[in-house]
C-alpha positions as CSV (number, residue, x, y, z in Angstrom):
1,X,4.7,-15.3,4.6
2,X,6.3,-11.9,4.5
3,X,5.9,-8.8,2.1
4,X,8.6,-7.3,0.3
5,X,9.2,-4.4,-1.3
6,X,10.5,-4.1,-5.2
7,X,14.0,-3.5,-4.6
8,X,13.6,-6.8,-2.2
9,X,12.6,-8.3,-5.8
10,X,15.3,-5.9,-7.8
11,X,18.2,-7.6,-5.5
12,X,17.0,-11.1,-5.8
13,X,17.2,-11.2,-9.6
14,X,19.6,-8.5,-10.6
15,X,23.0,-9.1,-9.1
16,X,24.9,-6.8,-7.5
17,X,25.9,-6.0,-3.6
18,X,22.6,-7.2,-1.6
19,X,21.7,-10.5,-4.2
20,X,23.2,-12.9,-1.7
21,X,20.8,-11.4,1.1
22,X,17.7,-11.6,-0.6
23,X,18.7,-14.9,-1.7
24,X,19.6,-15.7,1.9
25,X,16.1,-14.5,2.5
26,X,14.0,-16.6,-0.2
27,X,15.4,-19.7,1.1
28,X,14.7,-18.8,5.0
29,X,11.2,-17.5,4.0
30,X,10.4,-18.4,0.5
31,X,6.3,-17.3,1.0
32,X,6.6,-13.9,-0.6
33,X,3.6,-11.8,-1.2
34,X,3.3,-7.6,-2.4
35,X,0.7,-5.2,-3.1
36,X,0.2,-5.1,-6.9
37,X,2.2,-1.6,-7.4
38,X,5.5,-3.9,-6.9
39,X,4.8,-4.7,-11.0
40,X,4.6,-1.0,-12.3
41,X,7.9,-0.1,-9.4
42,X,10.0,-3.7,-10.9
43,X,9.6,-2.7,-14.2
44,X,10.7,0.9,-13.5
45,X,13.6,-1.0,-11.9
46,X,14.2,-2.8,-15.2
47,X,13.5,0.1,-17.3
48,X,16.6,1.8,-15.3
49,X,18.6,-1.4,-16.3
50,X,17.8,-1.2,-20.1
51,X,18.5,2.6,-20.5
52,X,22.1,2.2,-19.0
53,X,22.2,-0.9,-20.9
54,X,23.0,-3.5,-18.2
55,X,20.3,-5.7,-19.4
56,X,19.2,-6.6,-22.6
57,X,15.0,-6.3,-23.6
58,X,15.0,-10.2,-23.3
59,X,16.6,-10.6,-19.9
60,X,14.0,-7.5,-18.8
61,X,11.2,-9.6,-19.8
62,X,12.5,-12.6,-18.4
63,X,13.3,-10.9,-15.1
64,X,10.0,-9.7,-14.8
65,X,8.4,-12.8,-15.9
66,X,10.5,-14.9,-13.0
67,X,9.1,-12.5,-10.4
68,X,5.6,-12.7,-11.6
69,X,6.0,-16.6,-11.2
70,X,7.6,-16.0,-7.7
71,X,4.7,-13.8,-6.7
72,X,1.7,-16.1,-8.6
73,X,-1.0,-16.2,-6.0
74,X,0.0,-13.6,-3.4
75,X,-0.2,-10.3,-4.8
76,X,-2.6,-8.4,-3.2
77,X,-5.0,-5.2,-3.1
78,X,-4.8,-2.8,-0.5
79,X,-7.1,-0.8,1.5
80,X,-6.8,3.0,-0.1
81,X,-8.3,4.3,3.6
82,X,-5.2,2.6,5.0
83,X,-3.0,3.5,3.3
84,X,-3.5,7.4,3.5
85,X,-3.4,6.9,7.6
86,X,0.0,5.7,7.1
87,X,0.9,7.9,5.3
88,X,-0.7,10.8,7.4
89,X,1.3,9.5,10.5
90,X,4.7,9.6,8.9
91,X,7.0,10.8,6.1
92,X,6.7,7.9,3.8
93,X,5.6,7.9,0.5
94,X,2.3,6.2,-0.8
95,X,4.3,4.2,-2.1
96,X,6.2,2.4,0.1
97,X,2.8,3.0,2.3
98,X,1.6,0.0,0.4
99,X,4.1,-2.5,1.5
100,X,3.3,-1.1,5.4
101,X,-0.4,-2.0,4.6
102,X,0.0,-5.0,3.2
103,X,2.2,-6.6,5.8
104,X,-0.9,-4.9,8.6
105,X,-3.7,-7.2,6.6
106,X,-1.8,-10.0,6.5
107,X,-0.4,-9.5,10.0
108,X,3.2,-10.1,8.9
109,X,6.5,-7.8,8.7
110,X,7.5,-5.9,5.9
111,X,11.0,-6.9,4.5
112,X,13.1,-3.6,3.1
113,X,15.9,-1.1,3.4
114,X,13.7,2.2,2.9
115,X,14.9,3.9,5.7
116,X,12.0,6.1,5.9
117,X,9.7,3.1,6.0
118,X,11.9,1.1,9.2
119,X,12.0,4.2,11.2
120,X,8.5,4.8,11.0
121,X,7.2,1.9,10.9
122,X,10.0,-0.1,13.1
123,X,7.6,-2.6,14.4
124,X,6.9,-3.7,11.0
125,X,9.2,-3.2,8.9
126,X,13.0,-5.4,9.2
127,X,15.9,-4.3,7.1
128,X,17.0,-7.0,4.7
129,X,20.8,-6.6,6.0
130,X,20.8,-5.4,9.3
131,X,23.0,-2.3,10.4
């Protein structure tokens, strides 16, 4: 199991420059799990996609239904104390804090391209595309 962030999700189902990637990565690791927040960021993502009209309401819904399926069963709650350490001993947001946590408690790596989160956290976090 790994943890990935939203835009980990956002390039799996919307297609563009970094699709084949995370696709690359579902089939090499297809156990998926994310701190609840990923729903509020994904559909933020989505609600990007409908204002500048590259989606339809439908294909939104849809989209965020798929991921939902995808992430049935390992979406989790994290520890508000742990979070605010990580983010106390570094830059990142709360935020992406969450993902950090997350992969801790379940003692796996974090799967992003926030470069805030791999520097500070380079020995949990990996870059979907490495470079």
């Amino acid at each position: 199991m790994i943890v990935v962030d939203s835009n980990v999700l956002a390039y799996l189902y919307l297609p563009g420059e970094h699709t084949a990637q995370a696709e690359a990565l579902l089939e090499r690791d297809p156990e998926w799990a994310a701190p609840v927040l990923w729903r509020s960021e994904f559909r933020n993502i989505l609600a990007g996609c409908l204002r500048r009209k590259t989606i339809s309401f439908d294909q939104a819904c849809s989209l965020q239904n798929e991921a939902e399926s995808l992430l049935a069963g390992a979406e989790f709650e994290v520890d508000s104390t742990a979070v605010l350490e990580l983010v106390r001993d570094s830059d990142c947001s709360a935020y992406g804090c969450e993902f950090v946590a997350l992969a801790i408690k379940l003692g796996t790596r974090l799967v992003t391209m926030d470069k805030k989160l791999l520097r500070a956290f380079p020995k949990r976090a990996a870059a979907l595309i490495a470079g």
